[in-house]
Structure formats: C-alpha cells, structure tokens
N, C-alpha and C positions, 0 to 999 in steps of 0.2 A: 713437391714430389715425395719427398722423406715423410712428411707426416700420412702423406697416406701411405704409404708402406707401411707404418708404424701401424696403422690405427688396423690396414689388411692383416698384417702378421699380429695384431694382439686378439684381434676376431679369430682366423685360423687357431689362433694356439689356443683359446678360449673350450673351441667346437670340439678341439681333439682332447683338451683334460678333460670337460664333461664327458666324450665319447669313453675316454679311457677309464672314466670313473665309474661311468653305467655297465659299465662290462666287466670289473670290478679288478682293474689288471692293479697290483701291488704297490709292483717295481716299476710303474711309467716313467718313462721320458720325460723331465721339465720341460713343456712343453714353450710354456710363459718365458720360460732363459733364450729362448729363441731370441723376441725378436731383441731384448735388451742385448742379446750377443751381436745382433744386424747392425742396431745403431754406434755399439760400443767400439763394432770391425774396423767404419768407417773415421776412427778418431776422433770423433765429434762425445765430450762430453756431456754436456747440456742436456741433449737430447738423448742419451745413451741415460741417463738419470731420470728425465723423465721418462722413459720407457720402460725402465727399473721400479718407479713412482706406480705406473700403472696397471703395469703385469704384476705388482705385487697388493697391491689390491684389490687384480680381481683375484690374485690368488687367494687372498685374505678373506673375500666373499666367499669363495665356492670351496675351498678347499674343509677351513675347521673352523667353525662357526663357533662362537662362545669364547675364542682366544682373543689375542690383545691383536685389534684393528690399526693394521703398518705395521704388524711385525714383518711377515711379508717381505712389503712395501719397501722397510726401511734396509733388509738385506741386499733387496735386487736392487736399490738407489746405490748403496755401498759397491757391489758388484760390477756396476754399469760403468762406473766411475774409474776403478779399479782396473776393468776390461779395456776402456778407452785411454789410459794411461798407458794401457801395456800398446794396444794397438797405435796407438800417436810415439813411440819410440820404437816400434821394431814394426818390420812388416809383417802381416800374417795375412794370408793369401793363400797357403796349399790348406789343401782341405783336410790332410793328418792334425797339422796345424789349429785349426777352426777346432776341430772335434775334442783335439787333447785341451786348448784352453775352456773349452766350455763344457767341459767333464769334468775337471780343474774348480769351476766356478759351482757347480752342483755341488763339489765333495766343500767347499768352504761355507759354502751356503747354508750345509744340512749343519756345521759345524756351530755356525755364527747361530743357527736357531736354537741349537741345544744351550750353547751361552748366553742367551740374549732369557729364554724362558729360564733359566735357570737365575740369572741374575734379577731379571722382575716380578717374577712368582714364587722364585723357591722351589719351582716344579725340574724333578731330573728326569729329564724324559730322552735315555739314550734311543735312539731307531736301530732297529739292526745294519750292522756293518755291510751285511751284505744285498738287504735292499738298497742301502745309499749306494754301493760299488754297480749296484744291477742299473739303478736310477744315471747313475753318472754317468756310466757305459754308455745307457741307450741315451742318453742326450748329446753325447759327444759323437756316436756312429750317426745320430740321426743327423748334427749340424753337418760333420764332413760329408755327409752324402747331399744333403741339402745346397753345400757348398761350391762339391764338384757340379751338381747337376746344373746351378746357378751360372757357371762360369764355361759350360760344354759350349761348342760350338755349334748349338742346335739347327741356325739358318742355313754356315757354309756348309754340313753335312746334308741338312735337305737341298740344295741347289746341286751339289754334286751329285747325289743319286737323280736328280731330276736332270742334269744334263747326258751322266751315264746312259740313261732310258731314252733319250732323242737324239742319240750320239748313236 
C-alpha cells in the first residue's frame, strides 16, 4: 500500500511542478518534498530515502538540466532521512506541525544546494532569500492543509448530514 502512495504522490507532485513551471510561477511550492515528507511522517526511514532518491531526480530531470544529475536526489535522500529521524522520536501529527517541519526542510534544502554547487563546481549561486522564504511558506501552508484535509473526518460528517436530512 505505501508504495503505491508513493509512486501516486510522486506522479501528483510531478503534474503540479510541470503545471507550476508552464505557468511560469517563481516562488512554487516543493511540490516533490511532499511525498518524501508522507513517507518520512510515517517513521519509516528506508522508504522515506527512497522517496527522497526519486523526487529528486525527477526533480533533477525536469527542473535544471545541464547540472550535476543527484544533486537533487542526494538532498531529498539527506532530508528523507533526517524528517524520519525527527518523526520516529517525536510525534508530528497537527498539521501546524507537518507544515513548519516541511518548510524547515525546503529552507535546508535550498541551503545544502547552494553548498553542495558551490563545493563541486565552484559555482556561488545565492537564490533570493525571499523566493526560498515564499517557496518554504508555500510548501509548508500546502503540507498542513494537505494534512488537516487527510486527517478530517470526511465519512462521519457525511453520515451525519445524511442522517440530519432523514431525521
């Protein structure tokens, strides 16, 4: 069951960078940290690494072509790993929660790439502070919203309005 979750949420995230790209939005949403934050939530390292493995390169593909193929990859593996350390000793489960660690994981992300290019190429390629803060933001509003929605009580509210109305 986890891996098709995985493989649905790296499809979904995939649909929405391309969408967010063609439309030419800046500051997107890591869309990709999703689902590595799904597998990382559940505690499970392994898999929270390979999800990390695979959203970072498709991000490696679609993203900036001509750079170093896993760099990516090898942040969101680092990440994955990191998130499911955090999540296998504390609980995280409110959806403020969800949103602030995988905003948290964006702002280290854009950090570890400036390091990682700068130590293998030589290249100083700062991003603006304030698209990484807009990018973090919307990754972390969109997990907590995605989180709360995931965890709503969508049946027993439809049962209850369907009993209201035959009541």
């Amino acid at each position: 069951m986890s891996s098709i979750r995985l493989a649905a949420g790296l499809a979904l995230s995939l649909l929405g960078t391309l969408g967010f790209g063609a439309i030419g939005l800046r500051a997107a949403p890591d869309l990709l940290m999703l689902p590595v934050g799904d597998a990382a939530l559940r505690g499970r390292a392994p898999l929270a690494m390979l999800a990390g493995l695979l959203a970072g390169l498709l991000e490696d593909l679609v993203s900036v072509p001509g750079r170093l193929l896993g760099l990516h990859a090898f942040t969101k593996i680092l990440l994955g790993y990191l998130l499911a350390s955090v999540a296998a000793r504390t609980v995280v489960a409110k959806p403020a929660a969800v949103g602030a660690l995988l905003g948290a994981a964006v702002l280290v992300e854009s950090l570890a790439l400036v390091l990682l290019l700068w130590i293998l190429r030589g290249e100083v390629l700062l991003p603006s502070p304030l698209l990484v803060l807009a990018r973090a933001a919307g990754t972390g509003i969109l997990a907590a919203a995605l989180q709360a929605a995931a965890h709503h009580p969508w049946r027993e509210r439809r049962a209850a309005r369907r009993r209201m109305r035959l009541g």
